[in-house]
C-alpha positions in Angstrom: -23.0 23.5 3.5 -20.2 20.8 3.7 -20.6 17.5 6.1 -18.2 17.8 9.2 -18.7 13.8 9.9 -19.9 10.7 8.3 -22.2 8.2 9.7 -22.5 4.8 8.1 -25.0 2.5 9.5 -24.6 -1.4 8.2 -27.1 -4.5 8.5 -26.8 -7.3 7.6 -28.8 -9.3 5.3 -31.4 -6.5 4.3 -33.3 -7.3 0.8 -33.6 -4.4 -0.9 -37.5 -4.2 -1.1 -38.0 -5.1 2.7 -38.8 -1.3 3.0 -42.1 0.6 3.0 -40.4 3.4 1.3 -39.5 0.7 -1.6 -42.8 -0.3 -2.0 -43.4 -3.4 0.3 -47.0 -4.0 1.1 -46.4 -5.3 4.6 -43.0 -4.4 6.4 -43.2 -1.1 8.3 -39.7 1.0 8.3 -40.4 4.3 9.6 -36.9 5.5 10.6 -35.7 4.2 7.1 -38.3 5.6 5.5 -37.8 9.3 6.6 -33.9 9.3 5.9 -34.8 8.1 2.5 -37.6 11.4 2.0 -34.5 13.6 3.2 -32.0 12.3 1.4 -31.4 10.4 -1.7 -32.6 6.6 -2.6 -30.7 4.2 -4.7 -32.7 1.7 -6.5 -30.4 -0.3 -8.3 -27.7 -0.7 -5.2 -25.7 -4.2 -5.3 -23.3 -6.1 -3.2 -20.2 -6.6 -4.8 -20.7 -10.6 -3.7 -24.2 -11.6 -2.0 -22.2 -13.4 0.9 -20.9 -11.5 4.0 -17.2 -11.9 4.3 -16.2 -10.9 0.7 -18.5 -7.7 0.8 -17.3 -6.1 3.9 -13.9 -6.7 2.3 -15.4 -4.7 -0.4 -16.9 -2.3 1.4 -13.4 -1.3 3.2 -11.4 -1.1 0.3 -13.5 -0.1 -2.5 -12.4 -2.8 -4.3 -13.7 -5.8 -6.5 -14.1 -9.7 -4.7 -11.0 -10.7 -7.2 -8.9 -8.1 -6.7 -9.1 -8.7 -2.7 -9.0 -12.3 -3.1 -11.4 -12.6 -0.2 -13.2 -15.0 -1.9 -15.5 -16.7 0.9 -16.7 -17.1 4.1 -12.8 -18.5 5.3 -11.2 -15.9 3.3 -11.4 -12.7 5.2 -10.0 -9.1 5.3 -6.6 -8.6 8.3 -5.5 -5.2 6.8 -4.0 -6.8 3.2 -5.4 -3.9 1.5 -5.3 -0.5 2.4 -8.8 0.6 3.4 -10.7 3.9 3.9 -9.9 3.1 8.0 -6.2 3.5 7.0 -6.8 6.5 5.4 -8.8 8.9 7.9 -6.8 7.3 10.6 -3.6 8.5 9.2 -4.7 11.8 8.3 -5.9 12.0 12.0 -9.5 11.9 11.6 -11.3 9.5 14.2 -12.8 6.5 13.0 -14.7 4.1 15.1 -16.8 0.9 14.2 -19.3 -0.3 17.3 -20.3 -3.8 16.2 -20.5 -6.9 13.3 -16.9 -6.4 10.8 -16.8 -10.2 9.9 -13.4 -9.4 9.3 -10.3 -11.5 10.9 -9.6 -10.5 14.4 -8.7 -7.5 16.6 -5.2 -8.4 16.2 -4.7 -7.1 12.6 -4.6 -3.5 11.9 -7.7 -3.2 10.0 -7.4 0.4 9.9 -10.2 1.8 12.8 -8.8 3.8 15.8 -11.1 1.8 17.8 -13.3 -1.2 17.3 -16.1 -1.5 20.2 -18.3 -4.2 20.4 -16.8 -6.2 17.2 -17.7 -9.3 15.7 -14.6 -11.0 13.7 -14.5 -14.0 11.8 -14.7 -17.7 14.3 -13.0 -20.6 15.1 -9.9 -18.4 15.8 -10.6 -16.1 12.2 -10.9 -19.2 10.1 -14.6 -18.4 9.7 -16.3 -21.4 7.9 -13.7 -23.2 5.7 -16.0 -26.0 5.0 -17.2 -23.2 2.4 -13.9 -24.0 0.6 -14.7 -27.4 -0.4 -16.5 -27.2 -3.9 -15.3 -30.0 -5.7 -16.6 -32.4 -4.7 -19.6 -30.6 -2.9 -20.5 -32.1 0.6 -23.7 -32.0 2.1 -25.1 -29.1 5.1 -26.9 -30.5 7.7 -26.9 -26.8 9.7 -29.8 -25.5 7.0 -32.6 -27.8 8.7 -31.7 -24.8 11.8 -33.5 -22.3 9.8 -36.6 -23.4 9.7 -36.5 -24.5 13.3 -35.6 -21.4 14.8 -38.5 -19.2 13.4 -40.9 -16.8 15.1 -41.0 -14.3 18.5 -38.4 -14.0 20.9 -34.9 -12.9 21.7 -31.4 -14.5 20.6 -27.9 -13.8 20.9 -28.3 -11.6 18.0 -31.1 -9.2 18.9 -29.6 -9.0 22.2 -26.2 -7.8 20.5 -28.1 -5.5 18.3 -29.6 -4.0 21.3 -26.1 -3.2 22.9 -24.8 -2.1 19.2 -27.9 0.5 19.4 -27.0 1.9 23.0 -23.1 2.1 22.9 -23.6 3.9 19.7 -26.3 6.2 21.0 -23.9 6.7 24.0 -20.8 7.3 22.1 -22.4 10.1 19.7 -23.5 11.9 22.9 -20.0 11.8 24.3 -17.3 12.6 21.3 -15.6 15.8 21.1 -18.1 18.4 18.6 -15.3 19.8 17.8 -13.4 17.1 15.6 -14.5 15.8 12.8 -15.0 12.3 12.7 -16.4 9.2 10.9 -18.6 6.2 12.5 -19.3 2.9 11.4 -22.5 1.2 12.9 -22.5 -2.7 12.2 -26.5 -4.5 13.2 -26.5 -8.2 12.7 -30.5 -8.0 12.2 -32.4 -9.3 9.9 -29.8 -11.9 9.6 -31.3 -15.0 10.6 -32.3 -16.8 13.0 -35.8 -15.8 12.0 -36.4 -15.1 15.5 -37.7 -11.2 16.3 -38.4 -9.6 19.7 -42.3 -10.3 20.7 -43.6 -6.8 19.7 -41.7 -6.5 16.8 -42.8 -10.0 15.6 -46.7 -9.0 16.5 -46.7 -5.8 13.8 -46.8 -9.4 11.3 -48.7 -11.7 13.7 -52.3 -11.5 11.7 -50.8 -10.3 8.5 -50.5 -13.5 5.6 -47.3 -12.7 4.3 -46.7 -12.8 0.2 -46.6 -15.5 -1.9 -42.8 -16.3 -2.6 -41.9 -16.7 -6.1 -42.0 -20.4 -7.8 -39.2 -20.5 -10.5 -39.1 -24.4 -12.1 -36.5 -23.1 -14.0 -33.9 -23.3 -11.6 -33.8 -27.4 -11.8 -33.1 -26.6 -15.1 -29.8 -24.9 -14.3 -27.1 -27.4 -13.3 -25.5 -24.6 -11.0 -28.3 -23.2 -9.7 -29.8 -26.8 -9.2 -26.4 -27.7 -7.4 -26.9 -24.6 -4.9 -30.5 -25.2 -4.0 -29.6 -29.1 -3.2 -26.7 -27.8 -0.8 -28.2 -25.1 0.1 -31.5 -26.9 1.1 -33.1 -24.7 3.4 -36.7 -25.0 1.3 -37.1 -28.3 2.0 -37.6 -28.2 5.9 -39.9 -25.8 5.7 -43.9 -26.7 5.7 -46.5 -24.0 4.9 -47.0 -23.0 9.1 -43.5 -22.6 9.5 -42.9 -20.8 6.3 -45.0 -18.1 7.5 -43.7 -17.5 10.6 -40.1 -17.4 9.5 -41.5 -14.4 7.2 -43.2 -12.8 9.6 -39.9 -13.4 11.9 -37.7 -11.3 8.8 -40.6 -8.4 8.8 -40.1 -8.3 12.2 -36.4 -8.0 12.7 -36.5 -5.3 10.1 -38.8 -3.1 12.0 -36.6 -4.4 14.8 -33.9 -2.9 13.0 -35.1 -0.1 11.8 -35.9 0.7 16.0 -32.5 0.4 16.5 -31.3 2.8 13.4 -34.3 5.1 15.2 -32.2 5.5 18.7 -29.1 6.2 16.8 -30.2 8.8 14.6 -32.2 10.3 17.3 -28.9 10.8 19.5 -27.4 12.1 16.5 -30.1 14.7 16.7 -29.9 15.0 20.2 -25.8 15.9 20.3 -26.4 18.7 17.7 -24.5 17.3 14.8 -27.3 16.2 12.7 -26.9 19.1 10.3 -22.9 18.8 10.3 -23.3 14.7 9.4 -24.0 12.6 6.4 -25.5 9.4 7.0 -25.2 7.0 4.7 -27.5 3.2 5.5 -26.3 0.1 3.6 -26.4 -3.4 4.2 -24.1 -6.2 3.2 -26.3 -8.6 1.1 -30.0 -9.2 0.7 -31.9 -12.4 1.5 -34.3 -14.6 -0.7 -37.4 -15.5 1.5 -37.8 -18.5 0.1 -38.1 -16.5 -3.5 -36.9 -19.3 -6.8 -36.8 -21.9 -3.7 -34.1 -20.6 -2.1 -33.5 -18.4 1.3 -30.6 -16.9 2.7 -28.3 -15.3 -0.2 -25.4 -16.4 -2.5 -27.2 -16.4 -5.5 -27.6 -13.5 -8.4 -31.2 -12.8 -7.9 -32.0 -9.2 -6.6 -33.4 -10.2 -3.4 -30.0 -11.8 -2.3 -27.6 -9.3 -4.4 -29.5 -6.4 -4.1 -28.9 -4.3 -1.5 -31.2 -1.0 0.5 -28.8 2.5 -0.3 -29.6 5.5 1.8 -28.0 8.4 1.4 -29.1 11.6 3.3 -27.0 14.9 4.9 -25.7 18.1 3.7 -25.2 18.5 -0.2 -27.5 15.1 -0.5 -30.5 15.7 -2.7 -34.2 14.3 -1.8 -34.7 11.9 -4.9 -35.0 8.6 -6.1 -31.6 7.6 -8.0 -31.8 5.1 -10.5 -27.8 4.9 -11.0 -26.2 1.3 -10.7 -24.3 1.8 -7.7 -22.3 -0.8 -5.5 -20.9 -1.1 -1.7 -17.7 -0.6 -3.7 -18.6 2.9 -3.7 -18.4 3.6 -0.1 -15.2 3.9 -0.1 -14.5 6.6 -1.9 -17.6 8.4 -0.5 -15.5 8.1 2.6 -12.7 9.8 1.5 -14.6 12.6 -0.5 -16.7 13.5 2.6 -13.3 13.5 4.6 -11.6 15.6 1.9 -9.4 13.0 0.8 -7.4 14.1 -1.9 -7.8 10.7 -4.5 -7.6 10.0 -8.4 -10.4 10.2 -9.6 -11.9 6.5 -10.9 -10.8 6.3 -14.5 -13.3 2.7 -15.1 -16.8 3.2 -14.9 -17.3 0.5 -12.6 -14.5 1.3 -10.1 -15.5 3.1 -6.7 -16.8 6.4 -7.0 -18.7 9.1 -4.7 -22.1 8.5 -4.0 -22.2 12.0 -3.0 -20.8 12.9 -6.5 -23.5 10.1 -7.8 -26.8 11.4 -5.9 -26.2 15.2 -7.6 -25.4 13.9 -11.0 -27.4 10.4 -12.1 -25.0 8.3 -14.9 -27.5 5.9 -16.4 -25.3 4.2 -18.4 -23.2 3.4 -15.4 -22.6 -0.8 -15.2 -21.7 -2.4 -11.8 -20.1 -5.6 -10.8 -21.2 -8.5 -8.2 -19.0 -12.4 -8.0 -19.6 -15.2 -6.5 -16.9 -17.8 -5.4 -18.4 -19.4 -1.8 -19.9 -22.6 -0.5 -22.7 -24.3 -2.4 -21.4 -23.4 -6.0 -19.1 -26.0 -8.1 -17.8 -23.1 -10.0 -17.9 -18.9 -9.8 -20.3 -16.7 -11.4 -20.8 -13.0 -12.0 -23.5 -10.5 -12.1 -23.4 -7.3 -14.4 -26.4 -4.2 -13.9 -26.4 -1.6 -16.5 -29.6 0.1 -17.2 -32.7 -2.4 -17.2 -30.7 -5.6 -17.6 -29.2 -7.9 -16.0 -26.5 -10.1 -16.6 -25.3 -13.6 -14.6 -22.1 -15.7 -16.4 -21.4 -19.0 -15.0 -17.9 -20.1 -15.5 -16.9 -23.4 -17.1 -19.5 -23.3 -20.3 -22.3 -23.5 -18.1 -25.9 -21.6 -19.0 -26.0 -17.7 -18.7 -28.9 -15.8 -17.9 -30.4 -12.6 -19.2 -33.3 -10.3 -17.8 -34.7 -7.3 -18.6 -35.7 -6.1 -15.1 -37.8 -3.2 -15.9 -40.4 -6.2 -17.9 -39.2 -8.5 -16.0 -38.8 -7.8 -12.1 -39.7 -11.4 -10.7 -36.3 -12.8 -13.4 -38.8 -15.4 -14.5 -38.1 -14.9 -17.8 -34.3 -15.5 -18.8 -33.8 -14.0 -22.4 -30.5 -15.8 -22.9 -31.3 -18.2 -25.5 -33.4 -16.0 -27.6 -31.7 -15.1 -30.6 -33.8 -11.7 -30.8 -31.5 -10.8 -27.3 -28.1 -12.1 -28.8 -26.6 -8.6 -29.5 -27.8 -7.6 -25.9 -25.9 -10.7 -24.7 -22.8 -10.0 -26.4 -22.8 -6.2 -25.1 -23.3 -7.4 -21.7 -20.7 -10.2 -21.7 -18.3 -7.4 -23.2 -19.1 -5.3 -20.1 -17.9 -7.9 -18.2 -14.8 -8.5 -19.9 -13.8 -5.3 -19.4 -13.1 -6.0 -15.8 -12.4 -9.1 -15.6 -11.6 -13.1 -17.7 -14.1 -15.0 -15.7 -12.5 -18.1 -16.4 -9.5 -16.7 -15.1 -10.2 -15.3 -12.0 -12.5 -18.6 -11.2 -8.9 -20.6 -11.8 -7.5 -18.2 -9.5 -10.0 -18.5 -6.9 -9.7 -22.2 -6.8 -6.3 -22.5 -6.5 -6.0 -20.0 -3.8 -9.0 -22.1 -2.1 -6.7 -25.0 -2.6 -3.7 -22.9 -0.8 -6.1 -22.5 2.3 -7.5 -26.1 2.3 -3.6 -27.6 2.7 -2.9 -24.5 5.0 -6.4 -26.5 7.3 -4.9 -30.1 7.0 -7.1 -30.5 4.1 -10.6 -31.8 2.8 -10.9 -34.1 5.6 -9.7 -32.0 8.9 -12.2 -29.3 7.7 -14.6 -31.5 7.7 -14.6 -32.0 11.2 -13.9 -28.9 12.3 -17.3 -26.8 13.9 -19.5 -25.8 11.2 -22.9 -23.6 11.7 -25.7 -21.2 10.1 -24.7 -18.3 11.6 -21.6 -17.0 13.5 -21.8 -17.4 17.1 -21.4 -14.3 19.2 -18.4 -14.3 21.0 
């Protein structure tokens, strides 16, 4: 039996262990956790950049971060690129998103018949420019919010989330059986603040959370070293509040995974379960504190890993070990539609998850770049198989893990000779889409283009900065 519709159900910020069903001895997912025993799992699942505004980029146009050129948080998708939105829409299909897009504004034709409930980019679509100054690198006063803003209760966000949830629910129950159509579901939680509702926060109340990870290697690294002094949310943390911020992610994930419960229950409920795929994705993971750092925008796999959920007609029930990226949802899109497309001709280019559950391709490599705030220069991530690759542009140190040994990346295998040949394979898989020190140039100087375009270093610099986008 062949899906009739498509439902793609987004967070934001998700690591991709913060599941039961991946193993995580404290955080209870149970909606989560049944789609994943229906359907298929991916454990290797990456965003394409661990930052939110170049993924979703990503994610609507199946293409890479430097062929979008949506390099950072002030550097957002308007519709430059033709999306899987423009696709369905022109072919007449119905496609609606209810909630976050981080994308410019409701003014460009971003390709959705109808956006309800949307969050674009602020301060009029600029988003956060102050991300664009990297050389030299100023300081971020707004990380000391993180720590502050820790524990039970509602925000702006869970509130949203809440509304995402029920207009969702609502609008499932109320479209037309008869055509097909394609939903996109966008959840803000577990982004920080580290706030969740009281009884989602009191599943983690008496539980100690886990250790994070210690990594004294990372003052070793002079970008990594660089990131954690901007990004220096670690250091206004004490032991107390460290806790209760964790305890505040656990419990917007189960907050979360609520919220994906009343969707897929009116799902159910309107009779279309059967005739649906649903796909569950988020943008970016989030670090927990993990090598000192919290939020994302690094290469570890708790901030450029993501959860991938795949479950419907045609979908297997297993565990898929497949590199895969948010890249790929695009053309999963348009095979579940019945778009006619080429099919990918490079291994890493976007391909069908569908096509991907029923037919594993271990060999399979996947891109992830980095180009945002905090970093004095880009760097890329490469997954084939058990390793893991991270170049950082302008001669700095690369790192080298082997994942399935190695799972924590405590031990980087980059200056041991016995790994060089491994090394030079994995830097050749990155060459093959991409000259890093090329496309870093290019980011910069179109950086530069959009600093001028702001009335440069010093008018960004007083415009509004903050941790996380306001609603509204």
């Amino acid at each position: 039996m062949k899906a009739k519709n498509f439902l793609i159900l987004c967070s934001d910020e998700h690591a991709p262990t913060a599941l039961s069903c991946r193993g995580h001895p404290i955080i209870k997912t149970p909606t989560l956790d049944s789609l994943a025993q229906r359907g298929t799992l991916f454990s290797r699942a990456y965003s394409p950049s661990p930052i939110c505004v170049p993924a979703r980029a990503c994610i609507a146009t199946g293409m890479q971060v430097h062929e979008t050129r949506c390099w950072s948080s002030a550097e957002p998708y308007y519709g430059q690129h033709r999306s899987w939105m423009h696709d369905l829409r022109d072919a007449g299909r119905k496609v609606v998103s209810i909630g976050k897009l981080h994308f410019r504004s409701g003014e460009d034709d971003n390709g959705f018949c109808e956006e309800i409930l949307p969050m674009y980019l602020t301060n009029g679509g600029k988003g956060w420019p102050q991300a664009l100054i990297r050389d030299p690198m100023p300081g971020f006063a707004e990380a000391a919010e993180l720590a502050r803003e820790v524990g039970a209760g509602e925000t702006s966000y869970t509130d949203y989330d809440r509304n995402i949830a029920s207009l969702a629910s609502k609008w499932l129950q109320d479209v037309n059986r008869e055509d097909p159509w394609t939903l996109f579901v966008s959840f803000i939680s577990p982004h920080y603040p580290l706030t969740a509702p009281q009884e989602f926060f009191d599943l983690y109340s008496d539980v100690d959370p886990p250790e994070a990870i210690d990594d004294p290697a990372v003052d070793s690294h002079p970008v990594l070293k660089e990131m954690r002094k901007f990004w220096n949310y670690d250091t206004h943390f004490d032991e107390e509040s460290r806790k209760t911020g964790m305890r505040g992610y656990y419990g917007l994930c189960s907050f979360l995974d609520h919220n994906i419960g009343q969707v897929l229950a009116a799902l159910e409920q309107s009779g279309q379960l059967d005739d649906t795929v649903v796909l569950y994705i988020s943008d970016h993971g989030e670090m927990l504190g993990n090598h000192g750092f919290w939020a994302k925008s690094v290469m570890y796999e708790d901030s450029v890993g993501v959860p991938m959920i795949l479950a419907g007609p045609g979908i297997p029930a297993a565990v898929n070990h497949t590199p895969v990226s948010l890249t790929d949802v695009a053309e999963t899109v348009r095979d579940i539609s019945g778009q006619e497309t080429e099919k990918p001709t490079a291994d890493w280019a976007s391909s069908s998850l569908v096509e991907i559950a029923n037919k594993e391709r271990p060999d399979r490599f996947v891109l992830s770049e980095y180009h945002d705030g905090g970093s004095p220069t880009g760097f890329y991530m490469i997954r084939q198989g058990d390793w893991k690759y991270v170049y950082y542009a302008d001669s700095n140190p690369t790192q080298l893990f082997n994942l399935a040994e190695d799972p924590d990346e405590l031990n980087d295998l980059s200056s041991n000779s016995e790994y060089s040949m491994q090394l030079d394979r994995m830097h050749a898989l990155l060459l093959d889409i991409l000259d890093p020190e090329a496309v870093n140039k290019q980011a910069f100087a179109d950086q530069q283009v959009t600093i001028d375009k702001n009335g440069g270093r010093e008018a960004i610099m007083q415009m509004p900065s903050f941790n996380h986008t306001p609603i509204g």
